[in-house]
C-alpha positions in Angstrom: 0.0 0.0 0.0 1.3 3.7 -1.0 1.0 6.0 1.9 0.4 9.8 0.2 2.0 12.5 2.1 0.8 15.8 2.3 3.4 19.1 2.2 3.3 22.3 3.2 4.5 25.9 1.9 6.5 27.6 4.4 5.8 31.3 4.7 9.2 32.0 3.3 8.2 30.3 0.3 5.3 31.5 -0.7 5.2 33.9 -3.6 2.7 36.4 -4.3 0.5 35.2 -7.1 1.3 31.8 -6.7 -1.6 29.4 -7.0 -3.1 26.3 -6.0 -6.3 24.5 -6.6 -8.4 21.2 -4.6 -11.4 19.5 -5.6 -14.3 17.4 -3.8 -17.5 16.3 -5.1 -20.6 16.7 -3.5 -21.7 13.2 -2.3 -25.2 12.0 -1.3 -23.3 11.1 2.0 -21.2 14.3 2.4 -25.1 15.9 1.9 -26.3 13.9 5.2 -22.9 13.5 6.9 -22.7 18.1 7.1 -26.4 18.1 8.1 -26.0 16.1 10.8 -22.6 17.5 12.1 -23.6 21.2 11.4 -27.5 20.6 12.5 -27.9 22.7 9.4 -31.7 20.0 8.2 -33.2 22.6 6.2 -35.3 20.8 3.8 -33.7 22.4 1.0 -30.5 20.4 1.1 -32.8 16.7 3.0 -36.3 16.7 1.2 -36.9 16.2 -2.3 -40.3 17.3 -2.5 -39.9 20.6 -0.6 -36.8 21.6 -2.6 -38.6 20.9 -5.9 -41.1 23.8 -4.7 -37.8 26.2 -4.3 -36.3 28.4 -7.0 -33.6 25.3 -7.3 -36.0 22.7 -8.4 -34.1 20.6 -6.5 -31.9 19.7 -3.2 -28.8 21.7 -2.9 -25.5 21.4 -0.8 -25.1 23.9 2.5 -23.0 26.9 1.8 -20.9 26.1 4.6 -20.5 23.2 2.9 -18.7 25.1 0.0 -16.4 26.9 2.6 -15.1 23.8 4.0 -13.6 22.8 1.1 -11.7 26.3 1.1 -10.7 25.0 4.4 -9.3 21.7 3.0 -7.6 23.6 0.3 -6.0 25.9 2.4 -5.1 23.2 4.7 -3.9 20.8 2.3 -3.0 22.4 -0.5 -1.5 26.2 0.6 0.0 26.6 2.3 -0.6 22.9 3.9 -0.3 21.4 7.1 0.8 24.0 10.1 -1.9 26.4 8.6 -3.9 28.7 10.9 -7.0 29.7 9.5 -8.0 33.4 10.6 -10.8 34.2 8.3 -12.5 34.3 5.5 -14.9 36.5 3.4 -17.3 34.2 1.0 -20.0 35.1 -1.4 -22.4 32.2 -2.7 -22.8 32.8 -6.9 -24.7 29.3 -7.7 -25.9 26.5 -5.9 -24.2 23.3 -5.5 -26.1 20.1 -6.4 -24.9 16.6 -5.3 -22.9 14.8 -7.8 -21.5 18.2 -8.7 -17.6 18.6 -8.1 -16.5 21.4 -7.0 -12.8 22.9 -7.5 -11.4 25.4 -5.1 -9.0 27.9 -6.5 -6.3 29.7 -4.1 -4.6 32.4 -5.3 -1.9 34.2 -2.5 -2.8 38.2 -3.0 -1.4 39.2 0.0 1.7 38.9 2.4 2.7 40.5 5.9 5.9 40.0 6.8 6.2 39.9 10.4 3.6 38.0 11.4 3.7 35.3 9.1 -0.1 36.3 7.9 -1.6 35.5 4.2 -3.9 36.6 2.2 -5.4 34.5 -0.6 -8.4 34.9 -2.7 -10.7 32.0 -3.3 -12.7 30.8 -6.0 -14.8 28.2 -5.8 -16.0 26.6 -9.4 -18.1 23.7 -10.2 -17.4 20.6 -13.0 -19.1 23.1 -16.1 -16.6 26.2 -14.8 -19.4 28.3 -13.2 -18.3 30.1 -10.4 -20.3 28.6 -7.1 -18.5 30.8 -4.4 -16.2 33.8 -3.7 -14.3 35.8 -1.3 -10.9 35.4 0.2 -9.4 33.9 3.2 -6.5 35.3 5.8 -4.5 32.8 7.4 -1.2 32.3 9.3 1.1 30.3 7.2 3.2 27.9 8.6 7.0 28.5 9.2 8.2 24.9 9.6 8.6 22.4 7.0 6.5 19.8 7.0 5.6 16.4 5.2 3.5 14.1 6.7 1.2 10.8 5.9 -1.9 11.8 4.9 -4.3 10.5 8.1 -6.8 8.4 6.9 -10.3 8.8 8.3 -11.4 6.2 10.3 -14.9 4.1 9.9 -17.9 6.3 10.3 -20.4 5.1 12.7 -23.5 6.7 12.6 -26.4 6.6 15.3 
């Protein structure tokens, strides 16, 4: 069995402009999984019926669900593990259906030396290249090098 590893960007090495991009699709699990763990069970992302009555003629993802894949970008991608998330500004542009994948674009706009603080803008897009979300996201990049094993998740157990 290969064991990926996962790398970071230390702040040193990070380069205005430079860019970086994770994707995730949208699962019928992932759907019930972030309902459950955010409590979010508005029928608009659970009930068929009552989302078919809704300007999206059918279920859609949470929003929060989109900016936790920024999350996982920013945590896996760039700059990687050691990364403190400090904020982030996010605009919803289309819905996100399950089955659609979503791609997170990271783009570093911003640096400030001193405190080791980030700025990157973030672009979420889904599999036909329409933008789904917006915004950007401040974080503190790491300042160690670091490659690790990617953890696996262990068995779900739900109930």
């Amino acid at each position: 069995m290969t064991v990926s590893t996962i790398d970071n960007i230390t702040y040193d090495e990070i380069s205005i402009g430079q860019t970086a991009t994770y994707s995730k699709t949208l699962t019928e699990d992932d759907l019930v999984l972030f309902a459950a763990v955010s409590g979010d069970v508005n029928p608009v992302h659970l009930d068929p019926e009552f989302a078919a009555t809704t300007m999206f003629k059918e279920r859609i993802g949470h929003g929060a669900w989109t900016g936790s894949i920024i999350s996982a970008a920013l945590a896996l991608e760039l700059p990687g593990p050691g990364t403190i998330y400090l904020g982030q500004s996010l605009s919803f542009r289309a819905p996100v259906k399950v089955g659609d994948t979503v791609t997170i674009n990271l783009e570093v706009t911003e640096k400030k030396d001193g405190k080791n603080f980030v700025t990157l803008n973030t672009v979420a897009v889904n599999q036909d290249g329409t933008t789904v979300a917006k915004g950007s996201a401040e974080v503190i990049a790491p300042t160690e090098k670091l490659s690790l094993a990617k953890p696996e998740l262990p068995p779900i157990k739900i109930g």
